[in-house]
C-alpha positions as CSV (number, residue, x, y, z in Angstrom):
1,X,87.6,135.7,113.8
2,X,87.5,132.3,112.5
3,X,90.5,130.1,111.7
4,X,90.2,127.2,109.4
5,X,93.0,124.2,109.9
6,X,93.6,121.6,107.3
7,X,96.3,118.8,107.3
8,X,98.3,117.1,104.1
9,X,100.5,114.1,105.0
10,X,104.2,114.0,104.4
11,X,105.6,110.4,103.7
12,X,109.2,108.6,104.4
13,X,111.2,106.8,101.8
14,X,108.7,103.8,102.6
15,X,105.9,105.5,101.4
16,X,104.4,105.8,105.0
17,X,102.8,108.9,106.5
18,X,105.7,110.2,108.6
19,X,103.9,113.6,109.7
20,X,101.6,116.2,108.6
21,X,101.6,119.8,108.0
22,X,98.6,121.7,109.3
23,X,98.1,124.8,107.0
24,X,95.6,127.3,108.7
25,X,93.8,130.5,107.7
26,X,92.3,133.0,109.0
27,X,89.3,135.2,107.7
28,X,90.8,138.6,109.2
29,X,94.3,137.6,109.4
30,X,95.2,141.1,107.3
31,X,92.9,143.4,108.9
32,X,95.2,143.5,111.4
33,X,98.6,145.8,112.1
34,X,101.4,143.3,112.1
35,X,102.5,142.8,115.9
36,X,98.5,142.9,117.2
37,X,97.0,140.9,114.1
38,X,99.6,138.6,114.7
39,X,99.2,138.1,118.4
40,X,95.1,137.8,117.5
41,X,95.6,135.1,114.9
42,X,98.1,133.4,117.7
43,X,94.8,133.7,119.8
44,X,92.6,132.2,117.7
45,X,95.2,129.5,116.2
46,X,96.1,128.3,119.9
47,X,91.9,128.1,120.8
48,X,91.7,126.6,117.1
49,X,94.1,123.8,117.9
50,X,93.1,123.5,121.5
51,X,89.1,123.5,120.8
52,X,89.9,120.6,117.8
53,X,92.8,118.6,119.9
54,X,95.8,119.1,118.2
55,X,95.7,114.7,118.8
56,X,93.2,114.3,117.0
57,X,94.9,116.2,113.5
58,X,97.9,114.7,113.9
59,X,97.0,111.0,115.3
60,X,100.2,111.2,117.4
61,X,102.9,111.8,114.4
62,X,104.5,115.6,114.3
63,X,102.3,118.6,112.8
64,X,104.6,120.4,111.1
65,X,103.4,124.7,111.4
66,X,104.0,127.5,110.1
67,X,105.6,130.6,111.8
68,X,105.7,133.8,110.7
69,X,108.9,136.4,111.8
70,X,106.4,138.0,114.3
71,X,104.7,134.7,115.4
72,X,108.5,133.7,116.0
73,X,108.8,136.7,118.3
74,X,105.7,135.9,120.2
75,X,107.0,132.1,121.1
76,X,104.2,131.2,119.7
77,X,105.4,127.5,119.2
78,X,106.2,127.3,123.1
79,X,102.4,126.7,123.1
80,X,103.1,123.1,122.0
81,X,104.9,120.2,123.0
82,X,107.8,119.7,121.4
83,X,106.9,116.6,120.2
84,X,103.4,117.4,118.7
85,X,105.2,119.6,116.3
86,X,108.0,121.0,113.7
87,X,108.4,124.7,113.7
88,X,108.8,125.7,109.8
89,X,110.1,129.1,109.3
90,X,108.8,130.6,105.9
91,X,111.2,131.6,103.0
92,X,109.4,134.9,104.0
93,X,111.2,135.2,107.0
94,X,114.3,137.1,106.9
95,X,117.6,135.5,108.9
96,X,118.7,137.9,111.4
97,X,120.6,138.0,114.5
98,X,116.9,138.1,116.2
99,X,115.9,134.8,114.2
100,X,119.3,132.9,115.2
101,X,118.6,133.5,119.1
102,X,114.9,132.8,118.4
103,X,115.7,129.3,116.7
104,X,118.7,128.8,119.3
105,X,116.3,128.7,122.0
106,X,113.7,127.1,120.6
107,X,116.4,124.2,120.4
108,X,117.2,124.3,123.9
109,X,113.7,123.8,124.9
110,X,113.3,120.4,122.3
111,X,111.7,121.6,119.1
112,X,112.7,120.4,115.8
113,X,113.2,123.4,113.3
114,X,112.7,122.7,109.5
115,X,113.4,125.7,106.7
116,X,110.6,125.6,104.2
117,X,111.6,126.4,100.2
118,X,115.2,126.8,101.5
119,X,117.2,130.1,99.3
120,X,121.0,130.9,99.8
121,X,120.7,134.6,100.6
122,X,124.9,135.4,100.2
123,X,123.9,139.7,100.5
124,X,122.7,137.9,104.2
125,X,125.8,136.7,106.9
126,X,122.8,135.1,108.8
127,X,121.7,133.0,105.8
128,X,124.2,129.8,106.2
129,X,124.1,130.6,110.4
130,X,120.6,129.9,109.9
131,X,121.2,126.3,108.6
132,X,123.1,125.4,111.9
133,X,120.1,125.7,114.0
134,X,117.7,123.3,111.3
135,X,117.2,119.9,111.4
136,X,115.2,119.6,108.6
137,X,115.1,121.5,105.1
138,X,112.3,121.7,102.5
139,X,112.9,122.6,99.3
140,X,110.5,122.9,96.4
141,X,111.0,120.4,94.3
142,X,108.7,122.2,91.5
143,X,110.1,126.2,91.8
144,X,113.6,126.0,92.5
145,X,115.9,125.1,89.9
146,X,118.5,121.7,89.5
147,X,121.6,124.1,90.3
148,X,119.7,125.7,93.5
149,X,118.6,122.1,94.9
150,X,121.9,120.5,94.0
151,X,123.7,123.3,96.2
152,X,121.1,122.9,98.9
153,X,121.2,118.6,99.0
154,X,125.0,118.8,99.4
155,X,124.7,121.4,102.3
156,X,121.9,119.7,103.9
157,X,124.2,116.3,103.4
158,X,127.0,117.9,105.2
159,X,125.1,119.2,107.8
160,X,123.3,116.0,108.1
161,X,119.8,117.8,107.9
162,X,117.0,115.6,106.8
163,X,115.4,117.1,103.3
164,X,111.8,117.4,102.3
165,X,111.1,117.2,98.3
166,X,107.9,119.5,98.2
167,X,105.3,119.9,95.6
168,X,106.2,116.4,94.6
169,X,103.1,116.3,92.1
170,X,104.1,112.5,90.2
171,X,105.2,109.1,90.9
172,X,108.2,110.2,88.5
173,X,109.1,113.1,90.3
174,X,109.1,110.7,94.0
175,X,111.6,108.3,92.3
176,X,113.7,111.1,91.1
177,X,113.8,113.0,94.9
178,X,114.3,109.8,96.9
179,X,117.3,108.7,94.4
180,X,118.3,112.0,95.3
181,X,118.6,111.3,98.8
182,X,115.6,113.0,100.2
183,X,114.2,111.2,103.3
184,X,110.4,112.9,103.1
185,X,108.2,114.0,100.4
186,X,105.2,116.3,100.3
187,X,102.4,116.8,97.5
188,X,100.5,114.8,95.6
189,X,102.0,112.3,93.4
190,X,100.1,109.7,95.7
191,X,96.4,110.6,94.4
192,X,97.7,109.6,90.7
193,X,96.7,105.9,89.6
194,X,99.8,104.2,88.6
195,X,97.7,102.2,85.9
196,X,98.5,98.1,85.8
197,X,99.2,96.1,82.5
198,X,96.2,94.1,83.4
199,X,93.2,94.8,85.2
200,X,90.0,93.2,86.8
201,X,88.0,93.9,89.5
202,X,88.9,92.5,92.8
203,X,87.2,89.1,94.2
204,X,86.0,91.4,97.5
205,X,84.0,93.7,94.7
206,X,82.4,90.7,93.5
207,X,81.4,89.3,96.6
208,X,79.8,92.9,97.7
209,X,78.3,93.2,94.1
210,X,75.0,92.0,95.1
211,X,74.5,94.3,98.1
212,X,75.9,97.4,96.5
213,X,73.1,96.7,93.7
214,X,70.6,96.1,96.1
215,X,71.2,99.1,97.9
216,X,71.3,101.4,94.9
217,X,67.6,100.9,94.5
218,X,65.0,103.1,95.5
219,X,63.3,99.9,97.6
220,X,66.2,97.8,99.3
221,X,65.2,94.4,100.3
222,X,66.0,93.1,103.8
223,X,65.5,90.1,103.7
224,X,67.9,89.8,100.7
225,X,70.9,92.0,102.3
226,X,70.3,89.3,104.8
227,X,70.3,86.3,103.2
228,X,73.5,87.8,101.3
229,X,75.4,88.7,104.5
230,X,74.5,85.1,105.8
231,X,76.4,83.2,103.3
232,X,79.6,85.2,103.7
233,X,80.7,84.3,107.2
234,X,83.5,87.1,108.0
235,X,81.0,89.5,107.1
236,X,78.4,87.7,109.4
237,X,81.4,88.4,111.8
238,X,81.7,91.9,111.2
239,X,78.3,92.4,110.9
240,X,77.8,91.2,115.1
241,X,80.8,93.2,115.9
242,X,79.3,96.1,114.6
243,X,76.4,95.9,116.0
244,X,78.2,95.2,119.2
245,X,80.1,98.4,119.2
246,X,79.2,101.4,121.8
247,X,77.3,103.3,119.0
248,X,75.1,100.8,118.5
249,X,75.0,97.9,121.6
250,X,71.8,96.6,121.3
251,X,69.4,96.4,124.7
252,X,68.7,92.0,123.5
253,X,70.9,89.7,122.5
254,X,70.8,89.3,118.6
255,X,69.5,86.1,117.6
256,X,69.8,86.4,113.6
257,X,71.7,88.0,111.2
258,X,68.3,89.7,109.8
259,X,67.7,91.2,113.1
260,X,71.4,92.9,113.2
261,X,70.4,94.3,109.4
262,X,67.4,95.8,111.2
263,X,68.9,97.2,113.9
264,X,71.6,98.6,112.5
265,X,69.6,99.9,109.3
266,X,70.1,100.3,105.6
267,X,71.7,103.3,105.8
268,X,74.0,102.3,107.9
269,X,74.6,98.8,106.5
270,X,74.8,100.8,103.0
271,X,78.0,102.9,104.4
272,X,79.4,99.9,106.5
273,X,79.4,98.1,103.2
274,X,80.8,100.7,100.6
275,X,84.2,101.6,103.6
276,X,84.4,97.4,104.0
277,X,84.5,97.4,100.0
278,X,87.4,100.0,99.7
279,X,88.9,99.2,102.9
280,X,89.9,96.1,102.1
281,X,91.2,96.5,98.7
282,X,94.0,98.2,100.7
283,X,95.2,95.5,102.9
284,X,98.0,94.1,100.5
285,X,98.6,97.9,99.4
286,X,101.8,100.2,100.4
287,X,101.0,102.3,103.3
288,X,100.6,105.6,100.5
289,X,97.4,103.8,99.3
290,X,96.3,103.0,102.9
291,X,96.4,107.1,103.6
292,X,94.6,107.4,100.5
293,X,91.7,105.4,102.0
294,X,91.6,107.7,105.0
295,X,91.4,110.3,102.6
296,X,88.6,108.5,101.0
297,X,87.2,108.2,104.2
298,X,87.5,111.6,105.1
299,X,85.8,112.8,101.6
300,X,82.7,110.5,101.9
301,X,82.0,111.8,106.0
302,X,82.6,115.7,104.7
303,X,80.2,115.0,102.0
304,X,77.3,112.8,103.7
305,X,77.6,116.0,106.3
306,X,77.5,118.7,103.9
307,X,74.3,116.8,102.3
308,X,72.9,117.0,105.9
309,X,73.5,120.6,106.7
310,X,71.6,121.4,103.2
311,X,69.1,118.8,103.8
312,X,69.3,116.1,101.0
313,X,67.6,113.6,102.9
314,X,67.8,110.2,101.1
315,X,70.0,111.8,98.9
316,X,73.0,111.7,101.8
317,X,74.0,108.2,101.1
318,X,74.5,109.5,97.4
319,X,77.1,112.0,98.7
320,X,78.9,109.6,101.2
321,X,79.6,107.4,98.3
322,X,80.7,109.9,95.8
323,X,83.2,110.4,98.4
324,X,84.3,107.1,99.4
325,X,84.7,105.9,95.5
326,X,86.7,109.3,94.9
327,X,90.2,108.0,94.5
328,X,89.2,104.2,93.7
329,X,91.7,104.8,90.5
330,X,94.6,105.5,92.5
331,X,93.8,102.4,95.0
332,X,93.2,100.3,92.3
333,X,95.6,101.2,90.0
334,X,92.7,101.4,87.3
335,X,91.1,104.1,85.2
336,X,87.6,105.5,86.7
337,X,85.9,104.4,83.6
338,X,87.4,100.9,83.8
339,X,86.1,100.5,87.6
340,X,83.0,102.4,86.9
341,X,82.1,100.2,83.8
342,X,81.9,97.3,86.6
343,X,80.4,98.8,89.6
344,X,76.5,99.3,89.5
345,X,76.5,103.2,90.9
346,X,73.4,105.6,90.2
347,X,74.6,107.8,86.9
348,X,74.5,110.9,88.9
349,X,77.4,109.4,91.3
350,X,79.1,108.0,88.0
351,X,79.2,111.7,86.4
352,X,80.5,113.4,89.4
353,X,83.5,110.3,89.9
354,X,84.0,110.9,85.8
355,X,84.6,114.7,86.6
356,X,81.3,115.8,85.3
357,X,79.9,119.0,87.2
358,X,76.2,118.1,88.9
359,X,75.6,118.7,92.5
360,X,77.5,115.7,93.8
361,X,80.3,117.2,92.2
362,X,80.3,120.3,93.6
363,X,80.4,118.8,97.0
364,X,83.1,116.6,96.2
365,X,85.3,119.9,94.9
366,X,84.4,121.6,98.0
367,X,86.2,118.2,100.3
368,X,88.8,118.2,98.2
369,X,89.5,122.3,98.3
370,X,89.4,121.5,102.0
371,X,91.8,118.7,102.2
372,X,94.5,121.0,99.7
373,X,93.4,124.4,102.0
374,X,92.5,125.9,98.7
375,X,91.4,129.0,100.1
376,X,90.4,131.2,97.6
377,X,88.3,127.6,96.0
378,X,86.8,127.0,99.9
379,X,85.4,130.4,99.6
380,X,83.9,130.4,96.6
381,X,82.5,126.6,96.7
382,X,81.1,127.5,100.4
383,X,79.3,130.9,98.9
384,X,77.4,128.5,96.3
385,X,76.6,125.7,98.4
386,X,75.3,128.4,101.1
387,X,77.4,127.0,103.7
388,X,79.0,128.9,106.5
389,X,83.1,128.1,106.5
390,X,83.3,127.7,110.4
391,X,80.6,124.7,109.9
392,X,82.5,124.0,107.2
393,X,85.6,123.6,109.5
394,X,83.7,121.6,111.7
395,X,82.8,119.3,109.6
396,X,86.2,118.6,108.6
397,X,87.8,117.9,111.9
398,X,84.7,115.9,112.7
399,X,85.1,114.3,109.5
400,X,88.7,112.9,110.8
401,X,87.8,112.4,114.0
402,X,85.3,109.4,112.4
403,X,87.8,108.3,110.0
404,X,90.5,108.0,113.1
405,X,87.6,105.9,115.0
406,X,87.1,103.8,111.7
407,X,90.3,102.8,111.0
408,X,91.8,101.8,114.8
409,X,93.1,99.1,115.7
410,X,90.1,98.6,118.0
411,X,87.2,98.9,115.1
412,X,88.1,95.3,114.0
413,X,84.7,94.8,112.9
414,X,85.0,96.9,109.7
């Protein structure tokens, strides 16, 4: 039985990834009677997490996880620290006298409780006992309606629980929950562009222009990714640094720039390029646009891979890049069509960013199903692509595992 895990960040009023929740699946999960399908998909959820490093998902900030009634009754969250996670309780999960000795427990021992999509239940004495054990209370900001979530804020006020806005799908909707007083926020109003008055493309763009054109073309020159690299001293810089790093020390010392470029090879130099392009256009940014990047990031490793598993060849570097330019419009506060107008991309990659269904596309749909553990989408997309969903899986947490390497502190040469 296989268990796919994917993550989706929760911010803080400052717009900074505060935790994730790690939403999971499992192929057989309902195959099963409930107390032993249960204690098999605890199984194969605790091998999941152990096999992938729970570390590596959350990159040190709490996982929030759901528990089912009978995962509840199976301590399953004892298998965790109680700082690598939250234990969320589903709205399934009926309060009882079981639950409340469950949950008082659970605080003894350290763990943070949150209450996801939060319902009075007044036919249930155990509803507002319930309440007393949480410290934090998530409440779905698109279901529920103004009366519901106005009784729930000034409960969660008095009890001095922390509130989660979820399904929090626009910049409008953020706004509204945080004047609210809700301290984290869930969904994705992040991915849409909030479009500026004026707009040009950023000096970095222009400065990469050159190479990006160069590299496009079915016969890249050396000696002129060279010559370009050379004039641009911080990315000379980089360039050594990179070169330097553990993947690719080289056996001499490097003695020109053109001998780094052939080292480290196109390829390479093409993806080191297009993440140093997008990277940086995130330095000034809020810390919401810096997890889009990752995201970014995340897409264009998930895609190159996929294109590897099905063999593309020289077509991988198409992939990665349909990845990486996937949510340009949100980092640059721009239309696609605006930045694609000044970016010279291949038209296949152009189509696919423009929503236009072609191969690259499909690919693209298939990281982003992933990334929104779109289920019923994973399985379909992986079917047509002919890809297997536990390779699938493993390309994902592979997929961060690079991005996490990317973007530390240490990687200063990117």
């Amino acid at each position: 039985m296989e268990v796919f895990v994917a993550r989706q960040p929760i911010f803080n009023t400052k717009e900074e990834v505060f935790a994730y929740e790690l939403l999971y699946r499992s192929s057989q999960v309902n195959e099963f009677p409930l107390i032993n399908g249960d204690q098999a998909t605890a199984d194969v959820i605790i091998n999941s997490f152990l096999n992938i490093g729970i570390d590596r998902l959350s990159e040190g900030k709490p996982c929030f996880i759901n528990f089912t009634e009978n995962l509840l009754k199976l301590r399953l969250p004892t298998y965790f620290r109680p700082r690598e996670i939250v234990v969320e309780i589903l709205e399934t999960v009926e309060p009882s006298s079981h639950l409340i000795d469950i949950c008082r427990e659970l605080k003894s021992l350290g763990y943070q409780i949150a209450l996801d999509d939060y319902a009075f239940k007044e036919n249930n004495p155990f509803s507002k006992q319930l309440l007393e054990y949480a410290d934090i209370i998530k409440v779905d900001f698109l279901a529920s309606s103004a009366g519901m979530r106005e009784r729930i804020e000034r409960e969660a006020k008095k009890l001095k629980l922390k509130m989660v806005a979820e399904k929090v799908e626009t910049r409008a909707e953020f706004e509204d929950a945080r004047r609210r007083g809700y301290d984290y926020f869930q969904g994705y109003f992040f991915e849409k562009p909030e479009i500026v008055s004026t707009y040009d493309v950023p000096t970095y763009f222009h400065s990469y222009y050159e190479m990006i054109h160069n590299l496009s073309t079915a016969d890249p020159s050396i000696d002129l990714i060279s010559n370009l690299i050379e004039r641009d001293l911080s990315l000379s810089y980089k360039l050594l640094r990179l070169i330097n790093s553990p993947a690719f020390r080289p056996k001499h010392k490097i003695n020109s720039i053109r001998q780094a470029t052939v080292l480290l090879g196109l390829n390479e130099i093409q993806k080191w390029i297009y993440v140093l392009a997008v990277r940086e256009s995130t330095l000034e940014k809020k810390a919401v646009q810096k997890e889009t990047i990752r995201i970014c990031l995340i897409r264009a490793k998930m895609a190159e891979s996929v294109a590897v598993l099905r063999k593309k060849g020289a077509l991988n570097a198409q992939y990665f890049l349909t990845g990486m330019f996937s949510m340009m419009d949100s980092i640059l506060g721009a239309s696609m069509e605006d930045i694609l107008t000044d970016l010279p991309l291949q038209d296949e990659i152009g189509d696919a960013l423009r929503g236009i269904k072609n191969p690259l596309k499909d690919v693209l749909d298939l990281a982003v199903a992933v990334e929104k553990a779109d289920w019923k989408l994973i399985s379909e997309k992986s079917r047509c692509l002919d890809i297997e969903e536990n390779a699938l899986f493993r390309i994902y947490a592979d997929s961060i595992a690079w991005t996490n390497s990317l973007l530390s502190e240490e990687s200063l040469y990117i």
